[in-house]
Backbone as a ProteinNet text record, in pm:
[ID]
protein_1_A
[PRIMARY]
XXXXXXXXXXXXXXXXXXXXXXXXXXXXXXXXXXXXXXXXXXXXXXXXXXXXXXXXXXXXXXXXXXXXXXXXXXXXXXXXXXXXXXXXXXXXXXXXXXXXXXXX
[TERTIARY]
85.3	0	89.5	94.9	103	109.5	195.1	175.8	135.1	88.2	17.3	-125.4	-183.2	-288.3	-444.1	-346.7	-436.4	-458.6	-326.5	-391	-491.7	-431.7	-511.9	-672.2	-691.5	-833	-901.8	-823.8	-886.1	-862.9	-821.7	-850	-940.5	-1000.7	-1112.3	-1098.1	-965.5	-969.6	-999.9	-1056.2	-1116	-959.5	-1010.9	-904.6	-888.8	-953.1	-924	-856.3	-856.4	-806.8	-674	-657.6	-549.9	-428.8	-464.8	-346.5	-336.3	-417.9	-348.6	-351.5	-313.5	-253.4	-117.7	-110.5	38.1	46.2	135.4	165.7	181.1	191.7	177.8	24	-30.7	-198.2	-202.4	-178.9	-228.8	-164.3	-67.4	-14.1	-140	-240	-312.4	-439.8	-473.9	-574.8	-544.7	-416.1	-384.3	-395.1	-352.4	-349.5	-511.3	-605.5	-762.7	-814	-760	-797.3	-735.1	-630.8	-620	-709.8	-673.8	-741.9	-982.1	-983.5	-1100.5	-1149.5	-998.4	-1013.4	-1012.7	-921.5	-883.2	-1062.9	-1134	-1259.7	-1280.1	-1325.8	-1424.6	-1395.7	-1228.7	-1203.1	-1243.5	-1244.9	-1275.4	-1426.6	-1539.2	-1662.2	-1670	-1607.2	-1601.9	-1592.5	-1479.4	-1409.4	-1505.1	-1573.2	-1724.6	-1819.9	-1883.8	-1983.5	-1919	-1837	-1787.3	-1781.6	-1724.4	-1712.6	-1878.2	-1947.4	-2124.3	-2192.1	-2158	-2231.8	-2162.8	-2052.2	-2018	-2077.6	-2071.3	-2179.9	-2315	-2377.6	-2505.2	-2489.3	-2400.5	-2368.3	-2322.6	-2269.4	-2263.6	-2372.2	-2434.5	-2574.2	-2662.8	-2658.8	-2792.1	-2741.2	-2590.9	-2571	-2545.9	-2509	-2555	-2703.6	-2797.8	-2918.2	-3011.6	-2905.8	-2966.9	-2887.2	-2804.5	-2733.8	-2734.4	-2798.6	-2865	-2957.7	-3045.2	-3155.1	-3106.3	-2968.6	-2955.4	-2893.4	-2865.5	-2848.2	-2958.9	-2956.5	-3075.1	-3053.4	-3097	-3066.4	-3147.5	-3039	-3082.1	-3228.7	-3323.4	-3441.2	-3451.3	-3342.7	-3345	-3153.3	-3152.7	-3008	-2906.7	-2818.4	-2720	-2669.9	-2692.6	-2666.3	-2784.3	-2903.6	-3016	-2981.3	-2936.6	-2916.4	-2842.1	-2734.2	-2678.4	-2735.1	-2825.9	-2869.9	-3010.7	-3009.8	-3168.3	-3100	-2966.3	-2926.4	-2963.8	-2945.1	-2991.2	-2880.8	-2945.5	-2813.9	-2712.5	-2589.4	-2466.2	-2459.3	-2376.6	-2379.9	-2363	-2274.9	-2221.8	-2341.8	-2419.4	-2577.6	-2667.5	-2700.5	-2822.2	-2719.6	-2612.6	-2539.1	-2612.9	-2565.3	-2605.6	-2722.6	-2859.6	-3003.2	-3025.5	-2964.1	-2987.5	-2917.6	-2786	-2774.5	-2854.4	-2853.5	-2972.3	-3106.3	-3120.6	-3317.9	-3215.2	-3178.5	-3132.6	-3160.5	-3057.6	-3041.6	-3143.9	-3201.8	-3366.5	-3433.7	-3421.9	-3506.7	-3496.6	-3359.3	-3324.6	-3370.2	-3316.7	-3354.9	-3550	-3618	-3725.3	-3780.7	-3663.9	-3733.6	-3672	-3590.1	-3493.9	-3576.8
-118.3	0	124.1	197.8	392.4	416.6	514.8	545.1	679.9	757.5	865.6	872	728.6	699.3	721.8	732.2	757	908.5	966.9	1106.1	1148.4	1106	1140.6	1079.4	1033.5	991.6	1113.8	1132.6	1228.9	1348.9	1386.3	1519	1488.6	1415.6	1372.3	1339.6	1255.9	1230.7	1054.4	1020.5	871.9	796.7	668.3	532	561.3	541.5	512.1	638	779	882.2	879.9	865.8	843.2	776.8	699.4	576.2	667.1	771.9	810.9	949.1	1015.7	1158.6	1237.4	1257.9	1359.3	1426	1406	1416	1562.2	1625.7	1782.8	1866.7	1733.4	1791.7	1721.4	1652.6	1633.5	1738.3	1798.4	1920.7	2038.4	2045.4	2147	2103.4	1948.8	1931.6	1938.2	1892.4	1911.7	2097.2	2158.3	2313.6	2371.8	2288.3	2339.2	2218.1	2102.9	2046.5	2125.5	2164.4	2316	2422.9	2475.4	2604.3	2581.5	2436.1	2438.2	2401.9	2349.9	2316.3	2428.6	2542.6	2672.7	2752.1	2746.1	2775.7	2740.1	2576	2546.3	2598.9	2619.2	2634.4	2784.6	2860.2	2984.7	3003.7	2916.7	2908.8	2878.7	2756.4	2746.1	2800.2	2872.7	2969.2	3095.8	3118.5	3233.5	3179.3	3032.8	3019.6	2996.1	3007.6	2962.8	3110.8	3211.2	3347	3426.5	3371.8	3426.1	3332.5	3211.9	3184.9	3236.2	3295.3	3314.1	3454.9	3525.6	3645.7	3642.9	3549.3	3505.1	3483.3	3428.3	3349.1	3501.9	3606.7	3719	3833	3819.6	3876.1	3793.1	3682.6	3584.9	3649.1	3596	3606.4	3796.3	3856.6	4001.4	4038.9	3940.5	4069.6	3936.3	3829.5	3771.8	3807	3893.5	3964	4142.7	4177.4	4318.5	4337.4	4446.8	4542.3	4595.2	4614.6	4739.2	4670.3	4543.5	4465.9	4391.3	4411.5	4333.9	4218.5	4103.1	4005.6	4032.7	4070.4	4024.1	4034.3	4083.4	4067.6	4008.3	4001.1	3960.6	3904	3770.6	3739.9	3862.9	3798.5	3943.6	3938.6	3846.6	3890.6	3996.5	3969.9	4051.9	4153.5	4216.3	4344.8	4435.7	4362.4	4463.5	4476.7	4353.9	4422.8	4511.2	4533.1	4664.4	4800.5	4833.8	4964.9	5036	5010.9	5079.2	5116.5	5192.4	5247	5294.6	5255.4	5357.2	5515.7	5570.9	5731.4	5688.9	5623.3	5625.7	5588.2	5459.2	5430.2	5490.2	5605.3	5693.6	5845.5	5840.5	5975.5	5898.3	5775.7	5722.2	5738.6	5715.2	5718.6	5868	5951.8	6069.9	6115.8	6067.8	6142.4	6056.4	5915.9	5901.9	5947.8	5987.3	6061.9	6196.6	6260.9	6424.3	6418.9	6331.6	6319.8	6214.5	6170	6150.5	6246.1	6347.7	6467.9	6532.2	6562.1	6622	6543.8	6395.6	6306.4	6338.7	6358.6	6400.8	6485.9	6622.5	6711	6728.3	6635.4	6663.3	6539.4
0	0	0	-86.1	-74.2	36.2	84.9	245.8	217.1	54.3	-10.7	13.3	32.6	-18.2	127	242	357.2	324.1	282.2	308.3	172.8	67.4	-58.6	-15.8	63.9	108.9	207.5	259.6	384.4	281.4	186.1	126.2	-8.6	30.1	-87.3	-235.7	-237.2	-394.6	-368.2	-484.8	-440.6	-481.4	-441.5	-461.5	-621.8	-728.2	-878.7	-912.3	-867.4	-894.6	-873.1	-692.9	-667.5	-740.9	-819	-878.2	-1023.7	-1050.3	-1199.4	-1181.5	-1058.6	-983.8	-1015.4	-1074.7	-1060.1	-884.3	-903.5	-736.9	-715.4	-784.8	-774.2	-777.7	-829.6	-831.5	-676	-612.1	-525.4	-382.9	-416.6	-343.7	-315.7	-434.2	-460.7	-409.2	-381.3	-308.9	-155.6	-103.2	30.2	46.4	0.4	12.5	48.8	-22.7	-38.5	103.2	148.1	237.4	375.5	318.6	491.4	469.6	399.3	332.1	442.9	401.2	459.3	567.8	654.6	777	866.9	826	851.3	884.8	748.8	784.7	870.6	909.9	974	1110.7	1129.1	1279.8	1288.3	1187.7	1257.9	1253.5	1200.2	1242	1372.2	1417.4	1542.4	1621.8	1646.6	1738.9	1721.3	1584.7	1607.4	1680.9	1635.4	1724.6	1897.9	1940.9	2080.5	2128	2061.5	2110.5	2112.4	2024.1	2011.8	2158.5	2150.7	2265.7	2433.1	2432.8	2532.5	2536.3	2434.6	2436.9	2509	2495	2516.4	2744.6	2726.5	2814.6	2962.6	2883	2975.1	2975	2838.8	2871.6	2979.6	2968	3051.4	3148.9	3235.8	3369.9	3396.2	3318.3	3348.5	3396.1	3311.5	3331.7	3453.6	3500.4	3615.7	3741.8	3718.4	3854.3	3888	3758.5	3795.6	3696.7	3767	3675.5	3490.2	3545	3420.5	3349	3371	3243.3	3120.1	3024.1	2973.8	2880	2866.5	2789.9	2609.4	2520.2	2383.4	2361.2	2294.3	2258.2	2155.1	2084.1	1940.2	1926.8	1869.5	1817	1779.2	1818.5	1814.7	1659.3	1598.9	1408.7	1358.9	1422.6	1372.1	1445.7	1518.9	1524.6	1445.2	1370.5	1314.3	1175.4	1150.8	1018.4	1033.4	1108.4	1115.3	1168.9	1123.3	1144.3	1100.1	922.1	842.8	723.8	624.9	562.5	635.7	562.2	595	520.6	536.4	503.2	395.1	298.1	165.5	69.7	133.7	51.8	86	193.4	180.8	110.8	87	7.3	-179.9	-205.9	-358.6	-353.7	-254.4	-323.3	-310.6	-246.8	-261.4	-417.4	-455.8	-570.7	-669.7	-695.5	-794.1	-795.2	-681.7	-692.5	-728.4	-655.3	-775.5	-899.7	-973.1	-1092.9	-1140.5	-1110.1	-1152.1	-1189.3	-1141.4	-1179.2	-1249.9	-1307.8	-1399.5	-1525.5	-1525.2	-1618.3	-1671.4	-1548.2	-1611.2	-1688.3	-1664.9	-1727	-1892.6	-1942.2	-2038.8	-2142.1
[MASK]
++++++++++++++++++++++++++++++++++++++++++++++++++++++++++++++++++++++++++++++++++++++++++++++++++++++++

């Protein structure tokens, strides 16, 4: 047996592939098999840092008044801000120049 062939498995190229591989293509699947482990760990390490969020709101707003726990997930908050300055500055200049467009 290949002592290539455990890892060319765990980075997802099958058995029949494996045996007709240039070994330099398989450099480029190990690179994309870190490349996505790299993700997953920093999903992780988000969801572990979001629930510890959670975790100092609860015990904040169960050890005083003026703390309050989340009403809503803390991703949905940041999308109901609203525009930023730069996209309510663009619908303001396309309605301007809308107008002009009308009268011409």
């Amino acid at each position: 047996m290949n002592i290539w062939l455990p890892a060319a498995l765990r980075y997802g190229i099958s058995y029949e592939t494996f045996w007709n591989l240039n070994p330099r293509i398989m450099d480029i699947y190990q690179e994309a098999y870190k490349k996505s482990l790299e993700e997953k760990y920093k999903v992780m390490d988000y969801k572990a840092w979001l629930h510890g969020q959670y975790q100092v709101a609860s015990i904040g707003a169960a050890l005083s008044r003026k703390c309050k726990y989340p009403a809503q997930p803390l991703g949905m908050a940041e999308e109901k801000k609203g525009l930023s300055e730069e996209e309510k500055f663009l619908l303001w200049a396309k309605e301007f120049n809308s107008q002009f467009e009308e009268h011409t």
